[in-house]
Each structure stands twice: as C-alpha cells, then as structure tokens.
C-alpha positions in Angstrom: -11.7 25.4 -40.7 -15.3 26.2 -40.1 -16.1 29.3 -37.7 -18.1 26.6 -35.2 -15.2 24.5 -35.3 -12.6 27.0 -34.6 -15.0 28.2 -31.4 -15.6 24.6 -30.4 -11.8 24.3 -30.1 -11.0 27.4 -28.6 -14.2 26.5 -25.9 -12.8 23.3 -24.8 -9.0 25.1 -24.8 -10.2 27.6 -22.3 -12.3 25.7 -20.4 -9.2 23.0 -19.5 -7.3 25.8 -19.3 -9.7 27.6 -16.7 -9.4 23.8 -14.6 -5.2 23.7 -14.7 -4.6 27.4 -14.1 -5.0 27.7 -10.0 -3.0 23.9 -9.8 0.3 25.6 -9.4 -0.5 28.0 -7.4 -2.7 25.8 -4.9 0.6 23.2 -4.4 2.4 26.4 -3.9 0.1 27.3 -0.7 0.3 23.7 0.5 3.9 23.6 0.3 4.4 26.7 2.0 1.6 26.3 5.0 3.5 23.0 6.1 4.3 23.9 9.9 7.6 23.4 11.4 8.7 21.8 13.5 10.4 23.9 16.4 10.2 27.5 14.7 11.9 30.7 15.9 9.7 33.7 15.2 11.4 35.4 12.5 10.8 31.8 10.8 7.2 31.8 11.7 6.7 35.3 10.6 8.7 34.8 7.2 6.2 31.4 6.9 3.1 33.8 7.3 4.2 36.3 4.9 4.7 33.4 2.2 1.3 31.7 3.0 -0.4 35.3 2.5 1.4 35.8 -0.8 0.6 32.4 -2.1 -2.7 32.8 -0.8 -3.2 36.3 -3.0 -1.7 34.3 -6.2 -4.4 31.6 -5.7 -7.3 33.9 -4.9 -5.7 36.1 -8.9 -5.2 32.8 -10.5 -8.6 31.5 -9.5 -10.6 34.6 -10.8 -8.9 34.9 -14.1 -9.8 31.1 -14.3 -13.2 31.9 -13.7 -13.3 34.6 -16.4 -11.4 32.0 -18.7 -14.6 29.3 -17.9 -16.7 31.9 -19.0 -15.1 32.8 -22.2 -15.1 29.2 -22.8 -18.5 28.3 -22.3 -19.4 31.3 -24.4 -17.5 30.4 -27.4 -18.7 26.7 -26.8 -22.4 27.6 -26.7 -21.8 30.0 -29.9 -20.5 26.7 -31.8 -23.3 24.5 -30.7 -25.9 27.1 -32.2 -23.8 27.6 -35.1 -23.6 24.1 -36.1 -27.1 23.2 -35.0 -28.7 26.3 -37.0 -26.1 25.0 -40.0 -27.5 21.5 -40.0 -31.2 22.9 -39.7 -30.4 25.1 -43.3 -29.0 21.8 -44.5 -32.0 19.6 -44.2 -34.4 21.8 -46.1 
C-alpha cells in the first residue's frame, strides 16, 4: 500500500470520525435537558448539574473533533498532491 493511499484512508477515517465523535454526547444533553414535570428543587438542581456536565463533554468532544477534521483534511490534501505529482512523473 502506497503512502497516498494509506493517507487517503486515514483522511477520510478521521474526517467521519471528526462528524460521529460529538453524536453521543449531543443525545446525552438532550436526554438530560428534558424538563419535568412537577420537580422538587433538589431534582431541579441535580438536572442542572447533569446539563452542565453534559454540556462540558460536548463542548471537549466537539474540539477534539475539530482537531480530528483538521488532521484529516491534512493527510487528505497530502494524498491528493502525492498522487497528482505521481501521475505528473508518470506521463513524461
């Protein structure tokens, strides 16, 4: 396996990757920011201590999903040079 190839594959692992990573985490905060429906204030302050928590696991899970994307894209746009420069050598 080529060096492009093995980039190309690794680009488009990171990049999917970078789009499932914050799924759990956002169905996490929308589970746990359901209101109910005749809460007592211990419940109510237990509900806002969970929706801040998930909240911080979404806000982590979304930035190490950005730096994912980015890593992706890089080692994407390194294959697409790669192979492009490789056919260019070829056709001479």
């Amino acid at each position: 396996m080529s060096r492009a190839r093995l980039a190309l594959t690794a680009g488009v692992l990171l990049l999917v990757a970078s789009c499932m990573l914050p799924c759990l985490p956002f169905l996490d905060l929308s589970g746990v920011s359901m209101p109910y429906q005749d809460p007592t204030p211990e419940m109510l302050e237990k509900q806002a201590a969970d929706v801040a928590a998930a909240e911080h696991r979404l806000t982590v899970h979304t930035a190490i999903a950005g730096a994912l994307a980015l890593i992706g894209l890089a080692a994407f746009s390194y294959a697409w040079k790669h192979r492009r420069s490789r056919k260019t050598d070829h056709e001479f």
